[in-house]
Legacy VTK file of the C-alpha trace (Angstrom):
# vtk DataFile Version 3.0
C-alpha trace
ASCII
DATASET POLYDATA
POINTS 185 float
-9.496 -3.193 -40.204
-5.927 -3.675 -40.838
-4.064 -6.232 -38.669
-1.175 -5.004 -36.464
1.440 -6.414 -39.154
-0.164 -4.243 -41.834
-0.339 -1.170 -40.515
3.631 -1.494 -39.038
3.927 -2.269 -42.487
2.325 0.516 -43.902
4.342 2.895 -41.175
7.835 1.619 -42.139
6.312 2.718 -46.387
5.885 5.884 -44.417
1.979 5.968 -43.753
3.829 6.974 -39.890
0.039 8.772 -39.268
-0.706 5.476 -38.345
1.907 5.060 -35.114
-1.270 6.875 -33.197
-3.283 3.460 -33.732
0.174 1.621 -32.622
-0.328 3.636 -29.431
-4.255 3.706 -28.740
-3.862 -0.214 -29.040
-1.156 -0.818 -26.689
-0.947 2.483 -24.251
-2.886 1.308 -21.407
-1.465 -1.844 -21.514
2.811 -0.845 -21.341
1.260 2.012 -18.661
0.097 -1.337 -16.211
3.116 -3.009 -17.188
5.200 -0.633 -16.489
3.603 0.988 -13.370
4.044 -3.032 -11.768
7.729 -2.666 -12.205
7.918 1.110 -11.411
5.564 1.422 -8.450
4.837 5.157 -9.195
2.059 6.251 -11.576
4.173 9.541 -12.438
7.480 7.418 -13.376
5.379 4.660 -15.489
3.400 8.010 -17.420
6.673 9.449 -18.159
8.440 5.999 -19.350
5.508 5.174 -21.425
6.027 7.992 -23.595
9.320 7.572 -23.701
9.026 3.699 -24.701
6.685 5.109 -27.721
9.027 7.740 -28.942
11.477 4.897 -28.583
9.656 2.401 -30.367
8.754 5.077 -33.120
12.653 5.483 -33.535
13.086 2.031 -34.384
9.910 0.539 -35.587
11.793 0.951 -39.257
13.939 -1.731 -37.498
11.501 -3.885 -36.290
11.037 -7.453 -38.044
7.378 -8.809 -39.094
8.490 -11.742 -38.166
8.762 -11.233 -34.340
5.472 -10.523 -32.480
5.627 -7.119 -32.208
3.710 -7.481 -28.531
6.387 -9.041 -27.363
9.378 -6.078 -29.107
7.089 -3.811 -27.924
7.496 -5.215 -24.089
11.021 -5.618 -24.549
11.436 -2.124 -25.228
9.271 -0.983 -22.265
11.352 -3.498 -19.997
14.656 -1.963 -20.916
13.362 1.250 -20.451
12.305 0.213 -17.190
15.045 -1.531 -16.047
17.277 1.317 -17.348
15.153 3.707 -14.993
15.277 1.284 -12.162
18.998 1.300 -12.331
19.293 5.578 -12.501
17.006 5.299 -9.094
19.368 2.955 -7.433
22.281 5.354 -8.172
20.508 8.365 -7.168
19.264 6.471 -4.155
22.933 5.705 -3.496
24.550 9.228 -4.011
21.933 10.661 -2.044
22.954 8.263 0.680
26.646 9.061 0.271
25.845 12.811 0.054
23.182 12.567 3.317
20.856 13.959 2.003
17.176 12.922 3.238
15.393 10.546 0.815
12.224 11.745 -0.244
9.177 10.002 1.869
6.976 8.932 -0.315
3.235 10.684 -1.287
0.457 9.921 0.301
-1.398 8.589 -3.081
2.196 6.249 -3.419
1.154 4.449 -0.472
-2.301 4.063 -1.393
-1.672 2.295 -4.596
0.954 0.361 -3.233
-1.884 -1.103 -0.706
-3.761 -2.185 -3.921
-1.709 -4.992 -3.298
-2.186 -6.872 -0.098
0.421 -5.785 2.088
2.627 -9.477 2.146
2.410 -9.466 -1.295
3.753 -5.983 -1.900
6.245 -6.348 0.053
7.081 -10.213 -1.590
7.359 -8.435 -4.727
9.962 -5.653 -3.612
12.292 -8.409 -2.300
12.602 -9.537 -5.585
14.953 -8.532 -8.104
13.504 -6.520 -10.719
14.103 -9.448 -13.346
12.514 -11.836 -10.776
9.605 -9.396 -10.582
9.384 -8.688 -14.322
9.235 -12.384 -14.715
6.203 -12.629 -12.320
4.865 -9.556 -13.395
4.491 -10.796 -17.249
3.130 -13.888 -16.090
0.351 -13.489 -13.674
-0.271 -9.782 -14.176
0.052 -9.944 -18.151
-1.117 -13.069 -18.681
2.433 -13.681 -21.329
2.606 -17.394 -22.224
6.164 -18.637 -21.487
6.954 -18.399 -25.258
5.805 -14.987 -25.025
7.998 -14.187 -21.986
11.045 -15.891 -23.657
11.097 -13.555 -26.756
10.437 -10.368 -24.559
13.282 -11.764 -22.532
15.342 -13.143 -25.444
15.988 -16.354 -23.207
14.755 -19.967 -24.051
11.289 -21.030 -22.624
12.744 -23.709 -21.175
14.928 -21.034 -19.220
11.839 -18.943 -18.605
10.046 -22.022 -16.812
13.155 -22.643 -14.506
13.081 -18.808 -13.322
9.389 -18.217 -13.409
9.357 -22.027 -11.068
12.339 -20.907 -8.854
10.891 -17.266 -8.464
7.148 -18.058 -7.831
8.393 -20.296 -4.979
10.946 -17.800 -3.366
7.831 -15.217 -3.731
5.250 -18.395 -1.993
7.780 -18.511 0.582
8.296 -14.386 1.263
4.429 -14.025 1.380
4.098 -17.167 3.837
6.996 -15.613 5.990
5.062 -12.125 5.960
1.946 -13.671 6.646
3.227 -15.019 10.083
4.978 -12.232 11.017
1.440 -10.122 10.612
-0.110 -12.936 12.429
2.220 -12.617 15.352
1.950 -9.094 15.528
-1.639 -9.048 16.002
-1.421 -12.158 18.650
LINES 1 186
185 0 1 2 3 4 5 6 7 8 9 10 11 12 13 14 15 16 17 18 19 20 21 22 23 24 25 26 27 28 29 30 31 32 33 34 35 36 37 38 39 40 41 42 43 44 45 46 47 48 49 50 51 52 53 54 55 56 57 58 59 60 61 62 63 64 65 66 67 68 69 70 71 72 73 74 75 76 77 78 79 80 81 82 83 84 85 86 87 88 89 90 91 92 93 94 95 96 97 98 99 100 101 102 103 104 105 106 107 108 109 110 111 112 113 114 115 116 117 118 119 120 121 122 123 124 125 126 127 128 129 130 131 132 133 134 135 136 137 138 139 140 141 142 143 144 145 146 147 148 149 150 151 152 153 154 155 156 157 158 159 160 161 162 163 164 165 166 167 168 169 170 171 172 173 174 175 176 177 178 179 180 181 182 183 184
């Protein structure tokens, strides 16, 4: 079986058949990525296949000698960041025009109570580079080397943020917590 190097290899010679083992690899895996940063399965379905055709586009511009994991997440976060941004500027002329926002579905609010509730709602405080950071981290299990080439940032940087983040996200959830507690006292 040909490693992951190879067979980008062999698609940039123009063997590009063999972009559908690219995506049975690592489809599943950008979909949970980018459903964490999305919160909607329908939005993370559409901007994984547009972070494939993307990556497709450009894989003739890929180097071997980056981890193509972490390009490949660095794609998907721009797109997703890119999308995030579009929502807050529909969000915002919808506002401006008064128009109602859409409530969301009922199958939205089940899978955002996958999550416990404080620690949904930790994670939307957050900006979305504060939750990408945490999301690649605990969720994907990214080293901080890892997480400092998707980002293009030092690790050193990484650590800081990832430090600084985890314990604005400690306190948030602790905050929550109490305010559930004294709710139900």
């Amino acid at each position: 079986m040909d490693s992951i190097e190879e067979k980008i290899r062999r698609i940039q010679a123009g063997e590009v058949y063999l972009f559908s083992d690219i995506i049975r690899l690592y489809q599943q895996r950008i979909y949970v990525y980018c459903f964490r940063l999305l919160n909607s399965r329908e939005e993370a379905e559409d901007a994984v296949q547009d972070i494939f055709i993307k990556a497709y586009q450009n894989i003739w511009d890929y180097k071997l000698q980056a981890n193509f994991t972490s390009w490949l997440y660095r794609v998907s976060y721009h797109h997703c960041l890119n999308q995030l941004r579009r929502q807050k500027f529909q969000n915002q002329l919808r506002r401006l025009l008064r128009q109602d926002v859409t409530a969301k579905s009922a199958e939205q609010v089940v899978e955002n109570r996958l999550f416990s509730e404080s620690v949904a709602a930790a994670l939307q405080k957050l900006s979305i580079e504060e939750r990408n950071l945490v999301i690649l981290r605990i969720f994907e299990d990214k080293s901080f080397a890892e997480i400092a080439e998707i980002l293009g940032k030092s690790t050193v940087t990484v650590r800081k943020r990832y430090e600084r983040t985890r314990s604005k996200l400690r306190e948030s959830i602790v905050r929550r917590e109490k305010q559930l507690c004294a709710r139900t006292n």
